[in-house]
Every structure is written in C-alpha cells, then in structure tokens.
N, C-alpha and C positions, 0 to 999 in steps of 0.2 A: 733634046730639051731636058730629059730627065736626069742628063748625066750634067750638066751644066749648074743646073739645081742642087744636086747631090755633090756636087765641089763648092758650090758657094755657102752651103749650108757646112760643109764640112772644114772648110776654111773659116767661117766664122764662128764655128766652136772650137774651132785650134786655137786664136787668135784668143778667144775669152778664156779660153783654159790656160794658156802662157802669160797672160796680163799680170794678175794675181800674184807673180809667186816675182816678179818684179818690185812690183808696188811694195810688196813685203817688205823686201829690204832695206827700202828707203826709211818705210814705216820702222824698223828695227832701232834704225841712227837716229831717227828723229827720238824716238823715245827716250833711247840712251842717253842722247845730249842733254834733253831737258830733265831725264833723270840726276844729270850731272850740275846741271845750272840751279834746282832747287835744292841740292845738297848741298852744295857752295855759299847758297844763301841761307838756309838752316843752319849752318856749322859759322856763319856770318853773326846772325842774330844770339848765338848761344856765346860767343865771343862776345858780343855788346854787352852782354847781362853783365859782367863784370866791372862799365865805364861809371862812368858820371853823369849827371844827366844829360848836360848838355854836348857829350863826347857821344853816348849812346843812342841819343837824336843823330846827330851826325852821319853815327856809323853802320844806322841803320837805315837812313837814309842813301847811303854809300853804296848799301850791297842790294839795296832796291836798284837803283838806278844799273847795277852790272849785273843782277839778274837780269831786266830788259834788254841791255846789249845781249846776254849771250843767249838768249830765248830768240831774238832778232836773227843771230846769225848764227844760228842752228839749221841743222839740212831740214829741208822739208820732204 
C-alpha cells in the first residue's frame, strides 16, 4: 500500500514538474508574435502621421483591423 502511494505521489510531481517548462514555450511564441503584431502596428501609425486627414483615418483604421487578424491568429 505504501509503495503504491509513493509512485502516485511520485508520478504526480513528475508530471507537475515537466508541465511548466512545456507551457513555456508556447508562452515564448505567443509573446513574440504579439510582440510582432504591436510593432507592425506602431510603425503603421507613425506612417499615418505623415497623411491627410482623411487618408490617415483610413490608414489607421487599416492597421487596426490587421493588428486583430494577426493577434487572432497568433499561437496561443
């Protein structure tokens, strides 16, 4: 009985100790990406400064909407 205990106790802290470093990596890409997608849109809006009005409504209107696609299909 005590050796039964001592494996499922010892298996479930294997199991929580190798989770983590998984998750991690996903966690890495995700960040990166959307690292990538507010930078795009930054470097979008600082492009607009230079339109007309109604171009830099437009265009920043533009890089709104492809930030949301690519925050969408970003890894999770």
């Amino acid at each position: 009985m005590k050796q039964i205990i001592c494996g499922g106790v010892l298996s479930i802290f294997l199991a929580v100790a190798l989770t983590p470093a998984a998750a991690l990596g996903d966690r890495s890409q995700h960040h990166a990406a959307m690292k990538l997608c507010k930078q795009n849109y930054k470097n979008a809006i600082r492009g607009a400064k230079y339109l007309k009005s109604r171009q830099r409504r437009a265009r920043i209107e533009q890089a709104r909407r492809e930030r949301e696609d690519c925050e969408r299909l970003a890894p999770k």
